[in-house]
N, C-alpha and C positions, 0 to 999 in steps of 0.2 A: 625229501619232504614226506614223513612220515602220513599214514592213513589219516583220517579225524573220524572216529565212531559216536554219529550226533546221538545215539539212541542212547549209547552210555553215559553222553553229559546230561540229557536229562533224568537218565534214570528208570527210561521206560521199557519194553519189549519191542520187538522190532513186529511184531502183530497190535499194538496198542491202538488202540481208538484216536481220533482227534480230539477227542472233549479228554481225554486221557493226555494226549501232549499237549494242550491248552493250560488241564490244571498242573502239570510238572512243571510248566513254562514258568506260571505264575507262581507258584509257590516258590520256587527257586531261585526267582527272578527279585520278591522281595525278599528274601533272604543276603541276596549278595549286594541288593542295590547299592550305589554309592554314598547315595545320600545317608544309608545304616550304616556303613563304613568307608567314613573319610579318615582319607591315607592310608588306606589298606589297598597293598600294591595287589596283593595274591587274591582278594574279593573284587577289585574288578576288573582284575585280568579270567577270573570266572564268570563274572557276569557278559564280559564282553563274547565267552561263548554258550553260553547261555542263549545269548541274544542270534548267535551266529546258527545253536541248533536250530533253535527257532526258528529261524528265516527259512532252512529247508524243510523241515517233517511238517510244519504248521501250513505248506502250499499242497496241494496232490499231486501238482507236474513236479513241480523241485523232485518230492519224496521219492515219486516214481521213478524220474532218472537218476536219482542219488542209489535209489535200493538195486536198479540195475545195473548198474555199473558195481556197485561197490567197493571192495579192496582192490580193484583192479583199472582205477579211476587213470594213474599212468600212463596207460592203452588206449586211452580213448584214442586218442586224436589218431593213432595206427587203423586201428578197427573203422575211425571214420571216412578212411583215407580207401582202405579195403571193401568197404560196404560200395564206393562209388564207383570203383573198378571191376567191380561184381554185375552191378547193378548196367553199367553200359556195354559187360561182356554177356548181358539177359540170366544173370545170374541173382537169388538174392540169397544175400548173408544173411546168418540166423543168429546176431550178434556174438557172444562169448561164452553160450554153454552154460553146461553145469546148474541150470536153473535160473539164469538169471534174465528170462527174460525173453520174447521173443521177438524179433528184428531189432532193427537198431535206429534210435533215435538220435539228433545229436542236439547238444545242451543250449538253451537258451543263454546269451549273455545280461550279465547282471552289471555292468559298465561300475568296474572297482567298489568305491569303499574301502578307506585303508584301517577302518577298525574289523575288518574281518582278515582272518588269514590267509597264510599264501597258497595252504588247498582249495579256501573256498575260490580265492581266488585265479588259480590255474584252473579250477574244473569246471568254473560257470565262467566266470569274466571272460574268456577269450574262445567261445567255444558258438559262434551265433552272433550275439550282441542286440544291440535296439533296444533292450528293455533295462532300466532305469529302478536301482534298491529303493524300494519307499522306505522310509525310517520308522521302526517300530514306535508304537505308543504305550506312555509305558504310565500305569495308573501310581497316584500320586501315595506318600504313605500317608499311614494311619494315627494320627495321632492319639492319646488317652491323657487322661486329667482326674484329678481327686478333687471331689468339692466335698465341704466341710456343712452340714448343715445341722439345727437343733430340732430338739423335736415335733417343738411347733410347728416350727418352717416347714418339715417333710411333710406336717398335716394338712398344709395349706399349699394350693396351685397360685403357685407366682412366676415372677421373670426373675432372674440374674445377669449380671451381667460379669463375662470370665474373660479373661487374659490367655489365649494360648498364641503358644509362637509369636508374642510381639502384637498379636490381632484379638482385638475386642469381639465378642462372641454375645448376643444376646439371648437367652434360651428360655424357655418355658419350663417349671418344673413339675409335673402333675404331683395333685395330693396322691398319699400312700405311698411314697417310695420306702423303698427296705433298704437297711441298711448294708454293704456291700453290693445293692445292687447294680450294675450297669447297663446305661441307654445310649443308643448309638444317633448321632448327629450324623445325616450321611451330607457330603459335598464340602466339611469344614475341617478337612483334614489339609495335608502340605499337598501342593499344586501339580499335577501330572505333566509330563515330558511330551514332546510332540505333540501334543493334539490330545494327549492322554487324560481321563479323565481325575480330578483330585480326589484322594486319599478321606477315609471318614475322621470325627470324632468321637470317641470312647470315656463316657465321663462315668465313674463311680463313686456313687454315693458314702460320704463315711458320715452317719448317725450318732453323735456324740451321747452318753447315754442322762436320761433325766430325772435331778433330785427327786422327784415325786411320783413318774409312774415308771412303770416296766412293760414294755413291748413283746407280746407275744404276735405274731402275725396281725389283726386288724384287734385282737384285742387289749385293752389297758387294765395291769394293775395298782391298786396302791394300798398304801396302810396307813387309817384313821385314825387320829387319838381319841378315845372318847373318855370322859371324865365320868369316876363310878358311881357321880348322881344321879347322873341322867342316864347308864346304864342301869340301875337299879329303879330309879321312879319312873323314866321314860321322858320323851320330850321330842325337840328336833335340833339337828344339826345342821351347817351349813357345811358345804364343801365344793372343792374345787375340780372343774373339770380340764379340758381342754380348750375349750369352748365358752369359759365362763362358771359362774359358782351355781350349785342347787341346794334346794334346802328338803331334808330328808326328814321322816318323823322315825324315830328310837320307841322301839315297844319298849314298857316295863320289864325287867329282869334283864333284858342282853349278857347273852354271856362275851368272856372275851374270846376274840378269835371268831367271832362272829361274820359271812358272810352277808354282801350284798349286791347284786347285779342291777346296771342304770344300762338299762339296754338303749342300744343307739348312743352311748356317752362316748363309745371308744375309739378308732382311729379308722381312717378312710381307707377304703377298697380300692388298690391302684388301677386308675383307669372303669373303672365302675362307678359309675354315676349314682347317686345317694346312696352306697350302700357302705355303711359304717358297723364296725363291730363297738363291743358291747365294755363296759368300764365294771369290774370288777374290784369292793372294796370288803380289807379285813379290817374287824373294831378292833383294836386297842387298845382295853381297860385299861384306863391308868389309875392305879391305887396312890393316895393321897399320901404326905408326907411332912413332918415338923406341926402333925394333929395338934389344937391346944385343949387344954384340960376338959373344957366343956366337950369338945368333938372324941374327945378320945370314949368320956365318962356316957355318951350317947350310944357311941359304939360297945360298949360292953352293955348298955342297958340291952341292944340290938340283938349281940351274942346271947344272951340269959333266956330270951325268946327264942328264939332256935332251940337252945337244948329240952 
């Protein structure tokens, strides 16, 4: 019955912190879980020691007599057998050298468990007794989800209601979200093991893009037709926001390619309370087409004052 080296199934140093074998436990722990790979004989035949390092380095009594003892776990029950013939000859032993330790303790029993192995189990299970494996808890996985929304919708705080795993989910969507971004639902993920607590949700936004305007962070573009009367003579326009139409007044001459900023027109600050970026519009002269005789013959009268 070969050694078991727990520090190497997690991955840590044998000087490692506890919040150090805590996060190897975890990160490791969903990497092999069952529930990531069903029917995968070799993921939870690692997970199962995984769970097994865990159970020693994550206690400070376990680690302690596991680190003293170490490769020479075999011995024990000699050593502990010697330590007592020592001890009633007014002798004390200084357990087994070389650094490992000094005097000698003997190992608490951990009363079986047959998904742990037969080291764990000759070197704890029969060596004391009385105390009882609690079953680890093991936090639940994480689900994620793509929701599809337009760009109204992102501009506006509403409810949905999503489907994951077979479970109806109702969620708040605050105005401003971005597109790719993701918000985390914590408690609505898949259900934790023993007592463990469940797994989050991870839902990401995909922003479908809109005939009319273009999204730079909170603010909106677009491009206006405007007709080269009322670029020329001036007048007003109506046009469309997000929010509803406004009516704009057109100086005389505009040229095309003409800017205009409708401050507060443009798209909601996520998570900031009235604070809205700004609608940004380019004119669009449109030059006229299939002129009839009379519009053409006005138009050169037009040209001739100019030159």
């Amino acid at each position: 019955m070969a050694f078991i080296d727990y520090y190497k199934i997690l991955g840590v140093d044998k000087s490692a912190a506890e919040k150090d074998i805590k996060a190897a436990y975890r990160k490791l722990a969903r990497k092999f879980h069952p529930d990531l790979n069903p029917n995968d004989t070799e993921a939870n035949k690692k997970f199962q020691q995984i769970n097994e390092a865990n159970e020693v380095l994550s206690d400070p009594e376990k680690r302690k007599k596991y680190d003293k003892y170490g490769e020479h776990w075999q011995h024990g029950e000699e050593h502990e057998q010697y330590a007592r013939q020592q001890q009633q000859q007014g002798r004390q032993y200084s357990g087994f050298g070389g650094g490992h330790g000094q005097g000698f303790e003997s190992f608490e029993g951990f009363g079986g468990g047959s998904d742990f192995s037969d080291f764990f189990q000759q070197m704890f299970g029969g060596m004391g007794g009385g105390r009882s494996r609690q079953q680890a808890k093991y936090r639940g996985q994480d689900f994620t989800a793509e929701l599809h929304l337009t760009l109204r919708e992102a501009a506006e705080t509403h409810k949905q209601t999503l489907t994951v795993n077979g479970k109806q989910i109702r969620i708040t969507i605050p105005a401003g979200v971005e597109n790719g971004q993701t918000i985390k639902i914590p408690g609505h993920g898949g259900p934790g093991s023993n007592g463990g607590p469940p797994g989050d949700l991870y839902i990401t936004f995909a922003i479908a893009n809109d005939p009319h305007f273009k999204r730079t962070g909170a603010d909106l573009y677009a491009t206006i037709k405007l007709d080269l009367y009322t670029a020329v003579l001036g007048g007003e326009l109506t046009v469309d926001t997000l929010n509803g139409k406004v009516k704009l007044k057109v100086s005389p001459g505009t040229q095309n390619g003409t800017k205009v900023k409708l401050k507060g027109k443009g798209f909601p600050v996520y998570k900031k309370h009235n604070e809205i970026g700004d609608l940004y519009l380019t004119y669009d002269v449109q030059i006229p087409t299939h002129l009839t005789d009379k519009q053409k013959e006005l138009f050169s009268e037009l040209a001739k004052g100019e030159r």
